[in-house]
DOMARKOL-359824 format. One record per residue: x, y, z of N, C-alpha, C, O in turn; residue number from 1; residue in three letters. Coordinates in steps of 0.1 Angstrom, whole numbers. Example, Ala and Ser with C-alpha at 12.3 -4.5 7.8 and 13.67 -1.06 7.14 Angstrom:
% DOMARKOL-359824
(site (132 -57 78) (123 -45 78) (132 -33 78) (142 -33 85) 1 "ALA"),
(site (128 -22 71) (137 -11 71) (129 0 79) (134 11 80) 2 "SER"),
//
This chain:
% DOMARKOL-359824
(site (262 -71 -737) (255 -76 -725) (240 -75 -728) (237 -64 -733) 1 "UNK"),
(site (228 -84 -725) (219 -85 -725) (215 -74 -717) (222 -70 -708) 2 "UNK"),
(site (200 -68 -721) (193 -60 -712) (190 -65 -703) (189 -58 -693) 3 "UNK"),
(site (189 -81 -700) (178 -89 -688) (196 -92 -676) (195 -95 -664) 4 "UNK"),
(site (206 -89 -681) (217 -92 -676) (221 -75 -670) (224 -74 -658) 5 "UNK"),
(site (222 -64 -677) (222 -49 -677) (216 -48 -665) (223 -44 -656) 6 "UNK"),
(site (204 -50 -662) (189 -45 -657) (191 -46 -644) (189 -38 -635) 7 "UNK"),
(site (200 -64 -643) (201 -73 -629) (212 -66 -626) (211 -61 -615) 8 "UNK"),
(site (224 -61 -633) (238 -59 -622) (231 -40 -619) (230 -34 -609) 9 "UNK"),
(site (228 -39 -626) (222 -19 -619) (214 -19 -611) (211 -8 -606) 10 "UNK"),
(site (206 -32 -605) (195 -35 -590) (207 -39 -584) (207 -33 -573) 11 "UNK"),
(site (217 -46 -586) (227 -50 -577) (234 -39 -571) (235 -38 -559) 12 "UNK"),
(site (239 -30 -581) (244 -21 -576) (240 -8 -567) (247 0 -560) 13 "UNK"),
(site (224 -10 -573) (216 3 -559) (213 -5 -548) (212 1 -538) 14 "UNK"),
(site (211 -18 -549) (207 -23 -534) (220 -21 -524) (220 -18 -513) 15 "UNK"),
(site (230 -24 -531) (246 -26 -525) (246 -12 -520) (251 -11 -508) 16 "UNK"),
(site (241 1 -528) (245 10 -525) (235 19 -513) (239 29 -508) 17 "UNK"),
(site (222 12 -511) (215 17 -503) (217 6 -490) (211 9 -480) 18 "UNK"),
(site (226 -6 -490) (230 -10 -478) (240 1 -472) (239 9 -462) 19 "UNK"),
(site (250 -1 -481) (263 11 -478) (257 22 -470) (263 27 -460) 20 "UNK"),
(site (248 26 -473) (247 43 -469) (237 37 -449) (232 46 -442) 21 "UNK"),
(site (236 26 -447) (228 22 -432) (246 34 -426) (256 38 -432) 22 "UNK"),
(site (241 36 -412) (249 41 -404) (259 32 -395) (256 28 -385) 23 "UNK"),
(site (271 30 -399) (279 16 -395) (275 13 -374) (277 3 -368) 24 "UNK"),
(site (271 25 -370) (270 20 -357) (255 14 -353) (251 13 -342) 25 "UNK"),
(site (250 10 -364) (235 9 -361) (230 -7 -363) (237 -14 -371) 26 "UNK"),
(site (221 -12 -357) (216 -22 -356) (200 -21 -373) (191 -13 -375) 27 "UNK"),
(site (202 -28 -378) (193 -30 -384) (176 -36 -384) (174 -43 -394) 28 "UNK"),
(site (168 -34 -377) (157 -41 -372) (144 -31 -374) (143 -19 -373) 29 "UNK"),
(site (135 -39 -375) (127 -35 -378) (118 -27 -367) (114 -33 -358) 30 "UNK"),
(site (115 -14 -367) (108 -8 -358) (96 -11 -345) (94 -6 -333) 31 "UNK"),
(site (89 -20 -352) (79 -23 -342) (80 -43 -342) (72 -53 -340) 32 "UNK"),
(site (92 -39 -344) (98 -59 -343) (103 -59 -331) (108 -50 -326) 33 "UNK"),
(site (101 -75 -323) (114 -75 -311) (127 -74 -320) (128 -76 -332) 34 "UNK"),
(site (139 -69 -305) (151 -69 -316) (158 -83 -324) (167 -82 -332) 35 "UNK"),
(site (152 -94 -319) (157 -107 -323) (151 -108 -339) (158 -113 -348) 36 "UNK"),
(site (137 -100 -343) (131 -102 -354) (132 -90 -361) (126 -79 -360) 37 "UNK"),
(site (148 -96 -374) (152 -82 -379) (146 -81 -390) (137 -90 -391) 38 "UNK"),
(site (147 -72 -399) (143 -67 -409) (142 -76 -422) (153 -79 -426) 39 "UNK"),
(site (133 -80 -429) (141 -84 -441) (147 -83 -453) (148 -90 -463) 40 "UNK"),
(site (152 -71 -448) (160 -55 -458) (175 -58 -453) (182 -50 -459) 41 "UNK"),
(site (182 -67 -444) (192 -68 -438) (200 -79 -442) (200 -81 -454) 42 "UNK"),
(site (208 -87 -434) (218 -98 -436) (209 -111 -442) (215 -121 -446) 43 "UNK"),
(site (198 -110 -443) (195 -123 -458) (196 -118 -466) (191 -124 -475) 44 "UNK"),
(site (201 -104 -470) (202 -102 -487) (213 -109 -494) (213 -112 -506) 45 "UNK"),
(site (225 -110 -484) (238 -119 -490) (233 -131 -496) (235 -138 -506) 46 "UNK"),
(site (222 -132 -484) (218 -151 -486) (209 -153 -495) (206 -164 -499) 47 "UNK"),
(site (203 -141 -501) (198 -146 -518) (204 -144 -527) (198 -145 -538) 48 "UNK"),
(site (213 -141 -528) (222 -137 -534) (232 -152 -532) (235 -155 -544) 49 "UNK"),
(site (236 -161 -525) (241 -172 -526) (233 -178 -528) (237 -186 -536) 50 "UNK"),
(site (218 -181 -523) (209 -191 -527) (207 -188 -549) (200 -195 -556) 51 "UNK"),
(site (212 -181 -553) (212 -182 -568) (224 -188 -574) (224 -195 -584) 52 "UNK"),
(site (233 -185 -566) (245 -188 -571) (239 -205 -570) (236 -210 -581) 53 "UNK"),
(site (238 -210 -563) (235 -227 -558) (225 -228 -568) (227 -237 -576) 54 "UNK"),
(site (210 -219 -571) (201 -220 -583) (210 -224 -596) (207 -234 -603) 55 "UNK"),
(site (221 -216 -599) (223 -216 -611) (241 -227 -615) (250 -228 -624) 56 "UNK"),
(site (238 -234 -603) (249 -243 -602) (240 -259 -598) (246 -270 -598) 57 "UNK"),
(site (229 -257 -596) (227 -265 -592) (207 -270 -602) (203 -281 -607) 58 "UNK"),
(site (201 -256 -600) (191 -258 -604) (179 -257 -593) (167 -258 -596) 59 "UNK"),
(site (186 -254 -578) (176 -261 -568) (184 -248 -566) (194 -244 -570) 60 "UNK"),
(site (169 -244 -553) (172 -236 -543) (169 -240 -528) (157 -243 -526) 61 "UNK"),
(site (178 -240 -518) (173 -248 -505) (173 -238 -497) (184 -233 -495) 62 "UNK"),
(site (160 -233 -490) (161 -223 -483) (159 -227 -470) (149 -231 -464) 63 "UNK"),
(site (170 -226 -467) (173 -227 -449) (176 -215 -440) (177 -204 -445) 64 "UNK"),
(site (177 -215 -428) (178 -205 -419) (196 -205 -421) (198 -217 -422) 65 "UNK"),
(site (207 -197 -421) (216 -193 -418) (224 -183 -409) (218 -172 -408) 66 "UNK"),
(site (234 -184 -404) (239 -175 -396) (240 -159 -408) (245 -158 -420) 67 "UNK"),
(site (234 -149 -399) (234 -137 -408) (247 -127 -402) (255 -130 -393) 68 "UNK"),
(site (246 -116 -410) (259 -112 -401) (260 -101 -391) (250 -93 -393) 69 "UNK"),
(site (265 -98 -382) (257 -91 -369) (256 -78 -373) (246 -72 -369) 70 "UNK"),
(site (268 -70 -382) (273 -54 -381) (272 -52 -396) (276 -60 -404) 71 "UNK"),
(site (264 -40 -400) (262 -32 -408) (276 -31 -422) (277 -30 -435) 72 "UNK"),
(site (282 -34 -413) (295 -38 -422) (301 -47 -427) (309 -47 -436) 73 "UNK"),
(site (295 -57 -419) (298 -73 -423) (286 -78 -435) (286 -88 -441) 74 "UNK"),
(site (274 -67 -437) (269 -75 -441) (266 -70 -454) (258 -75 -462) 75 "UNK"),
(site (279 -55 -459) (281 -47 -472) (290 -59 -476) (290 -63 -488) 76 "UNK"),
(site (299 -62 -467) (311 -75 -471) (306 -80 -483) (306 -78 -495) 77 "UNK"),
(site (296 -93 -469) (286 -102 -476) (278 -99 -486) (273 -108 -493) 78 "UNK"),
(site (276 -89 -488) (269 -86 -499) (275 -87 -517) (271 -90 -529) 79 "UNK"),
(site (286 -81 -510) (300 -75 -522) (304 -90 -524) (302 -93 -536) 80 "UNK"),
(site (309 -102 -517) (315 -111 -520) (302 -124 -525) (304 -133 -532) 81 "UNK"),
(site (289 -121 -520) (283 -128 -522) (277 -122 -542) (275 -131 -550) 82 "UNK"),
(site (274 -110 -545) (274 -102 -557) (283 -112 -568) (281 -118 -578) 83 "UNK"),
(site (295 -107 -558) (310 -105 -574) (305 -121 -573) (300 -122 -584) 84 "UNK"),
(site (302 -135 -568) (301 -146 -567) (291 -149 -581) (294 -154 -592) 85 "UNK"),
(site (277 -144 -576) (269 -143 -590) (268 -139 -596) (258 -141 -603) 86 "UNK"),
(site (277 -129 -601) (276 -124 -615) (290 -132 -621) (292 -129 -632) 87 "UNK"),
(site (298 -139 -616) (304 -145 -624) (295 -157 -629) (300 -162 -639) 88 "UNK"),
(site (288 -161 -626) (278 -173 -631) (267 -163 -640) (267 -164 -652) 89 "UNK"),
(site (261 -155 -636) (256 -150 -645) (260 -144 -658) (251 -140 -666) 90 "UNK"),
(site (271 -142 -661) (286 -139 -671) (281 -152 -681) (277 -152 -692) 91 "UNK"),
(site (282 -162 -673) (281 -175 -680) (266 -181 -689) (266 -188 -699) 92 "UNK"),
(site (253 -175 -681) (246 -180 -689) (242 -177 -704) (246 -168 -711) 93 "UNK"),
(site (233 -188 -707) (229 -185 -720) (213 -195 -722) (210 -205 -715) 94 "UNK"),
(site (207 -189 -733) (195 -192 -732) (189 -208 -728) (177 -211 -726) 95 "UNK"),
(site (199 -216 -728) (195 -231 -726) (193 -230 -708) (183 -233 -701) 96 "UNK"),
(site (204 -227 -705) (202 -225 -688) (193 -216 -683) (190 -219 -671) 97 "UNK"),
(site (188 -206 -688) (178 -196 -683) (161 -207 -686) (153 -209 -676) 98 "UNK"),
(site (159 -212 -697) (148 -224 -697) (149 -235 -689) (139 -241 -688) 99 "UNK"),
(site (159 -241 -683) (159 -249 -675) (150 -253 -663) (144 -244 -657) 100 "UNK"),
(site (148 -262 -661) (139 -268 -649) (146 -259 -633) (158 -258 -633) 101 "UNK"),
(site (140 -255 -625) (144 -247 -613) (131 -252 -600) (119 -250 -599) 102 "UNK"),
(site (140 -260 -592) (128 -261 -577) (133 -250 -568) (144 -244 -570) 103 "UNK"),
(site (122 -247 -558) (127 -239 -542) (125 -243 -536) (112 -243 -536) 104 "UNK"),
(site (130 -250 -524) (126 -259 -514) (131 -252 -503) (142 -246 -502) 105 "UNK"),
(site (119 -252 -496) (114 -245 -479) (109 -259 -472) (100 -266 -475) 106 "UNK"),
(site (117 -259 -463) (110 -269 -453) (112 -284 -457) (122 -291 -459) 107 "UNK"),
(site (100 -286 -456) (93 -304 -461) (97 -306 -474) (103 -316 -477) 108 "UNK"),
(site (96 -298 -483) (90 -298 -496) (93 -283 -510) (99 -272 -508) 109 "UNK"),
(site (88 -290 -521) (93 -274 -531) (79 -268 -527) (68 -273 -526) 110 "UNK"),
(site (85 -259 -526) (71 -247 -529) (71 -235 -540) (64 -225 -541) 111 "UNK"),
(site (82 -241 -550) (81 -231 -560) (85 -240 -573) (95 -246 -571) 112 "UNK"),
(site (80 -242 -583) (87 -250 -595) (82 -238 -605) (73 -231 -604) 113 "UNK"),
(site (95 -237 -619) (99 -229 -627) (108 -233 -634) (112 -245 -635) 114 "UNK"),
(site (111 -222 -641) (127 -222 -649) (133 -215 -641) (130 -209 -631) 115 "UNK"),
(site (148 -214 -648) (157 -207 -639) (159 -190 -643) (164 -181 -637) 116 "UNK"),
(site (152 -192 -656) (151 -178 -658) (140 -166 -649) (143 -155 -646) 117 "UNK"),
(site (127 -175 -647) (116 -173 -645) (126 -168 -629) (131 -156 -628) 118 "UNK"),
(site (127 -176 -620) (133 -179 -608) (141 -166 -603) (141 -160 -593) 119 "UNK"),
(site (148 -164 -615) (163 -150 -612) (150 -140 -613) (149 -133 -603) 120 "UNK"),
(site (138 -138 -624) (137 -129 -624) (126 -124 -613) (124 -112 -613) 121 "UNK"),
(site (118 -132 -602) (109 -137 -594) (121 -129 -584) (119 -118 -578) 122 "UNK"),
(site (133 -135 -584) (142 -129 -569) (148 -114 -575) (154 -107 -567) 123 "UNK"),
(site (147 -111 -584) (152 -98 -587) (140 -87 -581) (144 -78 -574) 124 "UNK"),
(site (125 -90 -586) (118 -83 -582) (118 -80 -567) (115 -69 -563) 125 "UNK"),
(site (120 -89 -559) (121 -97 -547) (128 -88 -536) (125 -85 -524) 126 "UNK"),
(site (143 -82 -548) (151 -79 -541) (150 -61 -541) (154 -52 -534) 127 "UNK"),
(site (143 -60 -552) (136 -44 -557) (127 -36 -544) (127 -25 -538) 128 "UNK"),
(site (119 -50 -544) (111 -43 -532) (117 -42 -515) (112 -35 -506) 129 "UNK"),
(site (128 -53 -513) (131 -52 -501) (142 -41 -499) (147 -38 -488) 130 "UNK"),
(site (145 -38 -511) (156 -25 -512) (150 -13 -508) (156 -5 -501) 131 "UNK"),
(site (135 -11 -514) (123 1 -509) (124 1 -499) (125 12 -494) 132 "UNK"),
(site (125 -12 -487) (120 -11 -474) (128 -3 -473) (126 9 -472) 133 "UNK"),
(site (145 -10 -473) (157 -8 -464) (156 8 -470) (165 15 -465) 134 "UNK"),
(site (149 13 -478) (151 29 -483) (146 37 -472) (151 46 -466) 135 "UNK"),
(site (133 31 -470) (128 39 -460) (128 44 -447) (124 53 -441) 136 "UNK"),
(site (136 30 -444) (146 29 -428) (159 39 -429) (164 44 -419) 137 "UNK"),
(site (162 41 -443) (178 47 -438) (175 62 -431) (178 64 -419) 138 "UNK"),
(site (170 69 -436) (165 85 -429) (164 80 -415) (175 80 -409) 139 "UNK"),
(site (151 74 -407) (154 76 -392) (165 65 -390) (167 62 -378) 140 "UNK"),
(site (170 62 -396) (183 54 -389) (193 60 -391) (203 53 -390) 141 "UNK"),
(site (193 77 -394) (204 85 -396) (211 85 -409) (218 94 -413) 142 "UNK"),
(site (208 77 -413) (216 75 -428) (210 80 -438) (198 83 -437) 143 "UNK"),
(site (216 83 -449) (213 93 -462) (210 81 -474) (217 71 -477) 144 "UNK"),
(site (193 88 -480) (186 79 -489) (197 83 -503) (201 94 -507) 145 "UNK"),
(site (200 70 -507) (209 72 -520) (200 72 -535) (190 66 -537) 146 "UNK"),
(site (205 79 -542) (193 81 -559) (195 66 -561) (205 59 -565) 147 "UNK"),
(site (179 63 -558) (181 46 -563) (170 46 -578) (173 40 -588) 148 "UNK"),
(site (158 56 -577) (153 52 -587) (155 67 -595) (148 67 -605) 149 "UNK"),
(site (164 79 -592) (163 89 -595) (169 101 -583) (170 99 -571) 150 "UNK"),
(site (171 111 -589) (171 118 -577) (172 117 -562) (163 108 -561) 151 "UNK"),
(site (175 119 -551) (167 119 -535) (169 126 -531) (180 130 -534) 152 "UNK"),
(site (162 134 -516) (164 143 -510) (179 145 -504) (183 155 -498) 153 "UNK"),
(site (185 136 -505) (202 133 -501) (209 133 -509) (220 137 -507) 154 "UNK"),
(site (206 127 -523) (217 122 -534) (214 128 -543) (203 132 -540) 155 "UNK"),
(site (217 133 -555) (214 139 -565) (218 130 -576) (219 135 -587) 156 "UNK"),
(site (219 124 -575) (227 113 -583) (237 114 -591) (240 104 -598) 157 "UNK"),
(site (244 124 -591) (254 128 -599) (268 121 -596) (278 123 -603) 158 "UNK"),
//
């Protein structure tokens, strides 16, 4: 297994695992947000997680609004079924498809042109930092910070 393939399923698996640890009775939203305007540490992480799968099936990414999922637990689902989805495509690539031409289209228009390698690794970072957020929410949201980058005052990582 490539390092650039290694690197992406071990971010997959701390973000998955710092969703897991939210408190299943709890709403996810951002503190000084109304509650309509949730976090974006929550239920769009499935949906970049499918918007790649479509990148790397298609080459395009179409970023639209989607139904997200309401409960803490619907959206470890989504995460897990949306995951095992892309890394079976990512199983598959190889260096021709990672150079490939890649759009992102928001709205009207692209607002992002690349390769597809460029693209995975643009949303990897992407998904690094919005895992920090959801890190920092879990404590007052009752839930226990999991060893994402090492150690934590909850996890020991062992």
């Amino acid at each position: 297994m490539s390092s650039s393939r290694r690197d992406g399923n071990q971010s997959c698996r701390r973000s998955a695992g710092s969703c897991g640890r939210c408190p299943r009775d709890s709403s996810i939203t951002h503190p000084t947000s109304a509650p309509r305007k949730q976090a974006t540490s929550d239920g769009s992480s499935p949906k970049r997680q499918r918007v790649l799968c479509d990148l790397l099936d298609t080459g395009v990414i179409d970023w639209k609004q989607r139904p997200r999922p309401a409960t803490t637990a619907e959206i470890v689902k989504a995460w897990d079924e949306a995951t095992a989805e892309l890394r079976k495509r990512i199983e598959k690539l190889d260096e021709a498809k990672l150079g490939s031409p890649a759009n992102f289209a928001m709205g009207d228009g692209t607002t992002w042109t690349d390769t597809i390698g460029n693209m995975l690794w643009g949303f990897l970072f992407d998904m690094v930092h919005h895992r920090g957020q959801l890190s920092a929410y879990l404590r007052p949201m009752g839930g226990k910070v999991p060893a994402i980058y090492g150690p934590s005052a909850d996890d020991n990582g062992g």
